[in-house]
NUZA-958774 format. One line per 2 residues: number of its first residue (from 1); for each residue x, y, z of C-alpha. Coordinates in nm, 3 decimals. Layout:
REM NUZA-958774
NUM = X,Y,Z  ...
//
This chain:
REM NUZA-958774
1 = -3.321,-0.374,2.409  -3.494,-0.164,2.122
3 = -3.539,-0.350,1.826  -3.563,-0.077,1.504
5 = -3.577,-0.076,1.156  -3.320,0.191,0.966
7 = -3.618,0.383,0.838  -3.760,0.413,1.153
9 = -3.469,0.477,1.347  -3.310,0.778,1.142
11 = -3.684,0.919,1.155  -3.668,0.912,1.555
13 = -3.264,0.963,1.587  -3.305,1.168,1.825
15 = -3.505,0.969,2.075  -3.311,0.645,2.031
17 = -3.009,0.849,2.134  -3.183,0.945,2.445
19 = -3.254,0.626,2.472  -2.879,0.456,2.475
21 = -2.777,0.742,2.668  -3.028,0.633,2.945
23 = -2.847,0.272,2.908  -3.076,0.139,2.651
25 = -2.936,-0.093,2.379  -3.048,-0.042,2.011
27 = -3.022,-0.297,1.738  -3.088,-0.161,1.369
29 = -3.312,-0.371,1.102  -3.289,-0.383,0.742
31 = -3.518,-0.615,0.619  -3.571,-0.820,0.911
33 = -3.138,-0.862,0.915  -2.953,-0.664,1.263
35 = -2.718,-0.481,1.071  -2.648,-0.247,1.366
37 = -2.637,-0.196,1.747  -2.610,0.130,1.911
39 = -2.486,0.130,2.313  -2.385,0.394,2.533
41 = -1.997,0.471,2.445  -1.728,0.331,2.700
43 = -1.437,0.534,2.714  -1.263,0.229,2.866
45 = -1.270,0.049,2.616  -0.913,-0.053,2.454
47 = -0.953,0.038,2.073  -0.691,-0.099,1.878
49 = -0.368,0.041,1.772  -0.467,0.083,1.392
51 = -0.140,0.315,1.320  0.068,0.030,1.434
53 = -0.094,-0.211,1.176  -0.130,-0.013,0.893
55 = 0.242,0.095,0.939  0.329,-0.273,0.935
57 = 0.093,-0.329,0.656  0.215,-0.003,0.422
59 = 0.599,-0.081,0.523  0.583,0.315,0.611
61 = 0.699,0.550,0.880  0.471,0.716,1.093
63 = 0.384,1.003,0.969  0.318,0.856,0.626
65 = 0.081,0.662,0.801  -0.062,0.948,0.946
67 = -0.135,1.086,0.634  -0.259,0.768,0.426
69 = -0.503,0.678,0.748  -0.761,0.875,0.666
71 = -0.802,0.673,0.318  -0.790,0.324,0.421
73 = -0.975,0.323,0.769  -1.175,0.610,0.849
75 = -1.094,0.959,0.969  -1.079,0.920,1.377
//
């Protein structure tokens, strides 16, 4: 595990990258707080059906939901 501060870590981007993609784990500092941790991405991982909620959530169809998703939760 690499232990960085946010300064430090956009600074050397790069190399932490390498870094997690050689299986390394990276946690992110600000002011002595983790705020973040960068791993290697695992495309098996089961990410949650977001359309499904916000569609519940909105009480709209799915293509309104298509277009309000971008607002409330990110672009994917």
């Amino acid at each position: 595990m690499i232990k960085v501060t946010a300064r430090k870590f956009i600074r050397g981007l790069s190399g932490y990258i390498k870094a997690v993609e050689s299986g390394e784990r990276v946690v992110i500092f600000d002011r002595n707080t983790p705020i973040a941790d960068l791993v290697s991405h695992n495309k098996n991982l089961k990410v949650p059906d977001v359309d499904k909620k916000l569609r519940a959530k909105l009480n709209v169809g799915h293509k309104d939901a298509q277009k309000l998703k971008g607002r409330f939760v990110g672009k994917a």
